[in-house]
LUMSETI-657662 format. One record per residue (C-alpha): residue in three letters; residue number from 1; x, y, z. Coordinates in steps of 0.001 Angstrom, whole numbers, plus 500000, padded with zeros to 6 digits. Layout:
N
<r><residuo>ALA</residuo><num>NUM</num><c1>X</c1><c2>Y</c2><c3>Z</c3></r>
...
This chain:
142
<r><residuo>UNK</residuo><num>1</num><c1>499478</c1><c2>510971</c2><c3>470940</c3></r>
<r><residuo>UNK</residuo><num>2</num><c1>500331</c1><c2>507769</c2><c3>471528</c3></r>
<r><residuo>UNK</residuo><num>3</num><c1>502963</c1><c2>508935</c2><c3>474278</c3></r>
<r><residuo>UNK</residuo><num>4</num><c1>500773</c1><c2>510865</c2><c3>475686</c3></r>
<r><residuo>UNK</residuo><num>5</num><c1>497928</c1><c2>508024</c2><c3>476341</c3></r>
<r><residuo>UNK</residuo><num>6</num><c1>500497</c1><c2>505626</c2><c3>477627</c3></r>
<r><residuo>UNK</residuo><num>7</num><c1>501884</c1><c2>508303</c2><c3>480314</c3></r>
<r><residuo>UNK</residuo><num>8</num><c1>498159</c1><c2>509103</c2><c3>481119</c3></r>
<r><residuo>UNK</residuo><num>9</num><c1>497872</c1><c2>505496</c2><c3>481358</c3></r>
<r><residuo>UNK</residuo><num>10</num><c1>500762</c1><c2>504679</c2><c3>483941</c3></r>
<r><residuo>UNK</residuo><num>11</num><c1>499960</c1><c2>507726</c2><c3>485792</c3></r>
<r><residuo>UNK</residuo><num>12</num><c1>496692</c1><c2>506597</c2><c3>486658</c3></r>
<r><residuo>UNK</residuo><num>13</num><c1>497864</c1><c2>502944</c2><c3>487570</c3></r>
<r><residuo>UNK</residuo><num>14</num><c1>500438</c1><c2>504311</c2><c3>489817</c3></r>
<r><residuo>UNK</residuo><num>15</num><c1>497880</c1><c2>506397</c2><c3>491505</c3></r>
<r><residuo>UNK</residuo><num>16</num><c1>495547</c1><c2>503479</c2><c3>491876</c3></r>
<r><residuo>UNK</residuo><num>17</num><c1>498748</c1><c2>501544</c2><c3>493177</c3></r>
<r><residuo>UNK</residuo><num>18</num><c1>499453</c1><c2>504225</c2><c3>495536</c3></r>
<r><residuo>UNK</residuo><num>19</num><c1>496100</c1><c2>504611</c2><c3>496951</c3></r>
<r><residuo>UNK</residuo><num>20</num><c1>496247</c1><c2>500925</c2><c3>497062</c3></r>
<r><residuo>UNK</residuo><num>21</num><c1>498988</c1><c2>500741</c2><c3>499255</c3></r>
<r><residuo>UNK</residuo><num>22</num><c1>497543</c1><c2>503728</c2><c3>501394</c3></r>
<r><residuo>UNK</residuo><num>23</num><c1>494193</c1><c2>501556</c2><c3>502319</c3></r>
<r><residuo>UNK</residuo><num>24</num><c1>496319</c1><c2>498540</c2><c3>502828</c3></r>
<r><residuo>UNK</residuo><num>25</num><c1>497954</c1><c2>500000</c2><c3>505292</c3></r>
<r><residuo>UNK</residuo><num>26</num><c1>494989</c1><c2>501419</c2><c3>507423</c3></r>
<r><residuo>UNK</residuo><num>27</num><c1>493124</c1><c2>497926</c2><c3>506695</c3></r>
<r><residuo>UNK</residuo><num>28</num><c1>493534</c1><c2>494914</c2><c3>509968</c3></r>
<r><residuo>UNK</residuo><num>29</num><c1>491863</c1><c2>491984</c2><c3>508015</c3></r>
<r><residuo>UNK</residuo><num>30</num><c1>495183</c1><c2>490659</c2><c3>506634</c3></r>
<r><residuo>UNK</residuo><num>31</num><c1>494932</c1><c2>486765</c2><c3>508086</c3></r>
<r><residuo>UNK</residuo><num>32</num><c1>491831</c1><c2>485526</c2><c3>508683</c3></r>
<r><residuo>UNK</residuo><num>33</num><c1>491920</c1><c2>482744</c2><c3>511486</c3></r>
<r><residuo>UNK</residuo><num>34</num><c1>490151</c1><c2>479788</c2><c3>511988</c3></r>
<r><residuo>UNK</residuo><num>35</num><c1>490360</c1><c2>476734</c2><c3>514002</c3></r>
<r><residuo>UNK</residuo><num>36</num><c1>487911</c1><c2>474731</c2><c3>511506</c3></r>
<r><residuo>UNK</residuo><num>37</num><c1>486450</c1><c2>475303</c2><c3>508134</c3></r>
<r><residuo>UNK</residuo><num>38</num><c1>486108</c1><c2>478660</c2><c3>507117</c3></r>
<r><residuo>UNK</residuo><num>39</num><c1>482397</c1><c2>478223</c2><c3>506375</c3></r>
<r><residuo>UNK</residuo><num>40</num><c1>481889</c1><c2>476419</c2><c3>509687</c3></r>
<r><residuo>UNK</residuo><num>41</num><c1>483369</c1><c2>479565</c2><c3>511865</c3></r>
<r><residuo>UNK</residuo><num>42</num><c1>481518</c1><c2>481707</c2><c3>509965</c3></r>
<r><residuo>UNK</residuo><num>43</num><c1>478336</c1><c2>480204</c2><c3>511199</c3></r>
<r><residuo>UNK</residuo><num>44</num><c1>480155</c1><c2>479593</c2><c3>515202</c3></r>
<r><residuo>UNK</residuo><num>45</num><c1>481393</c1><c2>483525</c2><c3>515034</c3></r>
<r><residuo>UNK</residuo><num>46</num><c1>484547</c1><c2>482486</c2><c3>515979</c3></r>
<r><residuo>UNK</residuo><num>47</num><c1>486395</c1><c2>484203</c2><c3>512741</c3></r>
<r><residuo>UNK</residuo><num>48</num><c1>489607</c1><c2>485908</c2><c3>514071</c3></r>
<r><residuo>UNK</residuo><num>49</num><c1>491295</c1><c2>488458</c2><c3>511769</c3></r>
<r><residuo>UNK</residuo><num>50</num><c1>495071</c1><c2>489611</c2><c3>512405</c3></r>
<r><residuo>UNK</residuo><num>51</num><c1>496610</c1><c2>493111</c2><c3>510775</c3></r>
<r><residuo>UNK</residuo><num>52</num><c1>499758</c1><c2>495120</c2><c3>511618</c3></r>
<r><residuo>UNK</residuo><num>53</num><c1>497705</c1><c2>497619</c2><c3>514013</c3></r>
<r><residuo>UNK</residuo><num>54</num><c1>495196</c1><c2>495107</c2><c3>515966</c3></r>
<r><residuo>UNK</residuo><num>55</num><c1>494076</c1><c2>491150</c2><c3>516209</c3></r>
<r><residuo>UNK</residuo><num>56</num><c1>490403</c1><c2>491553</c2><c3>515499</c3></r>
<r><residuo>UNK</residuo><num>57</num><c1>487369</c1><c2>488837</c2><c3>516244</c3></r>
<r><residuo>UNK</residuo><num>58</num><c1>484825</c1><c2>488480</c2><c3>514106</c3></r>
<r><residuo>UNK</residuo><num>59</num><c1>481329</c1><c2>487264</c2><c3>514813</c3></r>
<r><residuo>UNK</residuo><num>60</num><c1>477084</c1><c2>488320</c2><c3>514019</c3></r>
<r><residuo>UNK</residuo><num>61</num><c1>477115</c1><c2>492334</c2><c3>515144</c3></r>
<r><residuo>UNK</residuo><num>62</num><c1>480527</c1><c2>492385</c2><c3>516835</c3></r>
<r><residuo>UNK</residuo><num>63</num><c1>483849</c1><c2>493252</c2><c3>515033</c3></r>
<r><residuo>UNK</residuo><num>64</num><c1>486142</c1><c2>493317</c2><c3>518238</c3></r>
<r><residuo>UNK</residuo><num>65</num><c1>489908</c1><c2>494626</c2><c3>517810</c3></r>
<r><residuo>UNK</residuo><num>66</num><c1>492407</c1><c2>494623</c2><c3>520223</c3></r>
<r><residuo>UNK</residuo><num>67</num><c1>495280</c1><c2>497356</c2><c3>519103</c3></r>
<r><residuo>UNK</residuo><num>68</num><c1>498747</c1><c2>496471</c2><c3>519356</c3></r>
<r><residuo>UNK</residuo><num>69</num><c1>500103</c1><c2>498776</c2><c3>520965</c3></r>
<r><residuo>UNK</residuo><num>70</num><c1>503451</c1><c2>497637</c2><c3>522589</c3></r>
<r><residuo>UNK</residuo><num>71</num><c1>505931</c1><c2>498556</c2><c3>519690</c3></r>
<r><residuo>UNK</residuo><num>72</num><c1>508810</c1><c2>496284</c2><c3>520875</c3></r>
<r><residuo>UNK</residuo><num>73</num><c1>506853</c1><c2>493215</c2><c3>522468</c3></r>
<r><residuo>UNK</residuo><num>74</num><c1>505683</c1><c2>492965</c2><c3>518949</c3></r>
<r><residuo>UNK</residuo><num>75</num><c1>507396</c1><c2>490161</c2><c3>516738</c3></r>
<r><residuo>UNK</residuo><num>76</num><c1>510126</c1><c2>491532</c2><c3>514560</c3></r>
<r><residuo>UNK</residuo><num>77</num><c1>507770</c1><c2>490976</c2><c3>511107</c3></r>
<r><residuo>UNK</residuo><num>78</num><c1>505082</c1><c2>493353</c2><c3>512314</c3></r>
<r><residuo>UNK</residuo><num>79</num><c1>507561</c1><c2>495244</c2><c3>513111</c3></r>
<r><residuo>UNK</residuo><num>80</num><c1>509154</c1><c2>495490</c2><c3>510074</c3></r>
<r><residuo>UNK</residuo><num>81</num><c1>506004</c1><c2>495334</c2><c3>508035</c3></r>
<r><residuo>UNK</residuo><num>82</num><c1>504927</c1><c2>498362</c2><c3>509726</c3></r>
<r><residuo>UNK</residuo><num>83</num><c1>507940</c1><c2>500432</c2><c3>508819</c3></r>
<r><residuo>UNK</residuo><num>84</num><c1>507873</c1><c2>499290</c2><c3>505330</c3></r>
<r><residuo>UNK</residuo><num>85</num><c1>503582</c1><c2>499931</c2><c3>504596</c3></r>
<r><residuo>UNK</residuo><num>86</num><c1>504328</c1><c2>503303</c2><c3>505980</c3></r>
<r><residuo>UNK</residuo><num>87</num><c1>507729</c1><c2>504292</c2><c3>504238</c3></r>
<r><residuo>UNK</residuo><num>88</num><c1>506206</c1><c2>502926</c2><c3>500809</c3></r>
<r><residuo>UNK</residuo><num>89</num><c1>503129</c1><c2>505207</c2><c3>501777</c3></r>
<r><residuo>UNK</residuo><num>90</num><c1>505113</c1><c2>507862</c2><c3>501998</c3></r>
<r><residuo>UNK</residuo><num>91</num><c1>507455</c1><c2>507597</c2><c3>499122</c3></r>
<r><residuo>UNK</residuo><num>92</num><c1>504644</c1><c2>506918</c2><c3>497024</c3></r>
<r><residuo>UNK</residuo><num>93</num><c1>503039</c1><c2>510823</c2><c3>497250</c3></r>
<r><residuo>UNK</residuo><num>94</num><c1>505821</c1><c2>512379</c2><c3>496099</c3></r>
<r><residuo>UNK</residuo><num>95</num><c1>506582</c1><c2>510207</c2><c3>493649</c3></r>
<r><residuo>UNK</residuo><num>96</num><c1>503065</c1><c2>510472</c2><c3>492085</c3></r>
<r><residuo>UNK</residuo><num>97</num><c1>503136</c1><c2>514021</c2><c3>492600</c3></r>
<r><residuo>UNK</residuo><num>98</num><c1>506862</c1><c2>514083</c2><c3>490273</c3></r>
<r><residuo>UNK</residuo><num>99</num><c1>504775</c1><c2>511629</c2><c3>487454</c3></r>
<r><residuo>UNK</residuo><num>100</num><c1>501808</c1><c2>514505</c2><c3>487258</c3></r>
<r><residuo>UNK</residuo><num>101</num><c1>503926</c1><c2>517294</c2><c3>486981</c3></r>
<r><residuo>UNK</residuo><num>102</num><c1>505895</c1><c2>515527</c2><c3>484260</c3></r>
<r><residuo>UNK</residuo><num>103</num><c1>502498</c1><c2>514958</c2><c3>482480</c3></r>
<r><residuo>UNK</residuo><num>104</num><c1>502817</c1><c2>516476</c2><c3>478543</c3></r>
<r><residuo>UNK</residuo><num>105</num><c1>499796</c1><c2>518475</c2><c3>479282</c3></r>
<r><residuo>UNK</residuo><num>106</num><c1>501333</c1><c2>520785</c2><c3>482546</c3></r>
<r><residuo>UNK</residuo><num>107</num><c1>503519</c1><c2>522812</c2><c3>481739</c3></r>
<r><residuo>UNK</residuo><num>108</num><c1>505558</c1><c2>524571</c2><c3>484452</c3></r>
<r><residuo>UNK</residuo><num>109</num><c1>507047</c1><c2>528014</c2><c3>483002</c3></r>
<r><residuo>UNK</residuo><num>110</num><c1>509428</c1><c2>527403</c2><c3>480194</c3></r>
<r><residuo>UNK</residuo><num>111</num><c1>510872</c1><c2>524236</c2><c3>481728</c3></r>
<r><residuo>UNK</residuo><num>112</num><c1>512682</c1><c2>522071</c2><c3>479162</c3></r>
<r><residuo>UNK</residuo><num>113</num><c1>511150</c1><c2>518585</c2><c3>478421</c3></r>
<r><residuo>UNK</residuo><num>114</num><c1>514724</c1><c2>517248</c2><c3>479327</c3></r>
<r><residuo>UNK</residuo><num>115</num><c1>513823</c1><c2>518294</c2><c3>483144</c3></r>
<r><residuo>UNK</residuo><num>116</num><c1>510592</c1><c2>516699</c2><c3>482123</c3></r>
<r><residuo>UNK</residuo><num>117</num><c1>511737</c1><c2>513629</c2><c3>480973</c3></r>
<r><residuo>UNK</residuo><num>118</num><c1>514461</c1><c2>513579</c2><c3>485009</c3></r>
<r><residuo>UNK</residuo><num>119</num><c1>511492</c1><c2>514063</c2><c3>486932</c3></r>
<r><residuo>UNK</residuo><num>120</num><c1>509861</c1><c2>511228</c2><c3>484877</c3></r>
<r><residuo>UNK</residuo><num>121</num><c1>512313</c1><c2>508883</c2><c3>485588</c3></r>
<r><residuo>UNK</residuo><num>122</num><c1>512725</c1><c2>509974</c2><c3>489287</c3></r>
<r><residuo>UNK</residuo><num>123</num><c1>508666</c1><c2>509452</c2><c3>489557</c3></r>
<r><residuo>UNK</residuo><num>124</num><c1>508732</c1><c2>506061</c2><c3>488250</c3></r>
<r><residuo>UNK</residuo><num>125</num><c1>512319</c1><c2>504710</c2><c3>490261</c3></r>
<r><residuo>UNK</residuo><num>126</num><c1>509843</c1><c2>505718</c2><c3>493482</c3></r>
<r><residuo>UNK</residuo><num>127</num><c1>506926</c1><c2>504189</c2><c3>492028</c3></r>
<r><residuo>UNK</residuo><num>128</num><c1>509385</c1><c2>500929</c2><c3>491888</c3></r>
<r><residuo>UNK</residuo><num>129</num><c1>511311</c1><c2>501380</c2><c3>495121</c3></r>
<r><residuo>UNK</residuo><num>130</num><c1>507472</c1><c2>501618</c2><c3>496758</c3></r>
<r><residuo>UNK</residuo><num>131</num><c1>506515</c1><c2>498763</c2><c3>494481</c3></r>
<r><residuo>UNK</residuo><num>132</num><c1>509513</c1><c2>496478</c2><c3>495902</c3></r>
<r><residuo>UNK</residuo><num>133</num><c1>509243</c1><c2>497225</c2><c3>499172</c3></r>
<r><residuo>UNK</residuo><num>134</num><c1>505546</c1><c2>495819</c2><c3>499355</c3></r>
<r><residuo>UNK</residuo><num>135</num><c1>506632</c1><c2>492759</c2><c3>497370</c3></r>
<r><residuo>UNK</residuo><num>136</num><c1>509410</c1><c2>492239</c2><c3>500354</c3></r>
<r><residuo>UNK</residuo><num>137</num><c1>505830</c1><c2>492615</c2><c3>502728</c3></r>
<r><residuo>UNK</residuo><num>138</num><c1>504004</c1><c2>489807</c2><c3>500681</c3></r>
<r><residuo>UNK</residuo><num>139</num><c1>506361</c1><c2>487517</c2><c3>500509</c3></r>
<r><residuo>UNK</residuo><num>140</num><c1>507319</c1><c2>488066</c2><c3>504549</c3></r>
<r><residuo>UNK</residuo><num>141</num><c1>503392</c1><c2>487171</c2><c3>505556</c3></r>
<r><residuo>UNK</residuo><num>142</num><c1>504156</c1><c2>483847</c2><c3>503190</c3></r>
């Protein structure tokens, strides 16, 4: 039982981690710009906001993006951070897909739990790849 709750458990996390990743992705408020105090823009409406898809201004009733749309007059880390957010987006569905089918309560056929216990393994080395290669995005914005 015990195994069972702690699978459960790191399914769901993964899943959350995944999704996570997927709304990251889609999201353009990753820097938030400001010539003065944070509070004191706020009030001026002149809050920018930078993501991998658009620069973005921020003020009373206007959220104004700009898309950036030239793929190679781009700097090389949106660049890069691009390919990675959508790789690890990718890798992550099948990967949670491979940790709910190894789940002790689906059973595929007669499928031994040592083909169980592979595609557990391969689930969670994809959860980590997808794991590292957003770690290697954090610490690039830094």
């Amino acid at each position: 039982m015990a195994n069972s709750c702690l699978q459960l458990s790191g399914f769901l996390i993964s899943c959350l981690g995944w999704l996570g990743i997927v709304i990251a992705t889609a999201t353009n408020d990753w820097v938030l710009m400001c010539k003065y105090g944070l509070n004191t823009c706020k009030k001026m409406d002149e809050l920018g906001a930078k993501g991998p898809w658009a620069d973005c201004v921020i003020s009373t009733g206007l959220y104004h993006c700009v898309s950036l749309t030239q793929i190679l007059d781009l700097p090389a880390y949106i660049q890069t951070t691009r390919a990675l957010m959508i790789t690890g987006s990718i890798l992550g569905l099948p990967a949670v897909g491979m940790i709910l089918m190894s789940m002790p309560c689906i059973n595929l056929g007669d499928e031994p739990q040592g083909s169980k216990n592979k595609r557990t393994i391969l689930g969670g080395v994809l959860i980590l790849i997808v794991g590292k290669k957003l770690y290697f995005v954090y610490t690039m914005q830094l």
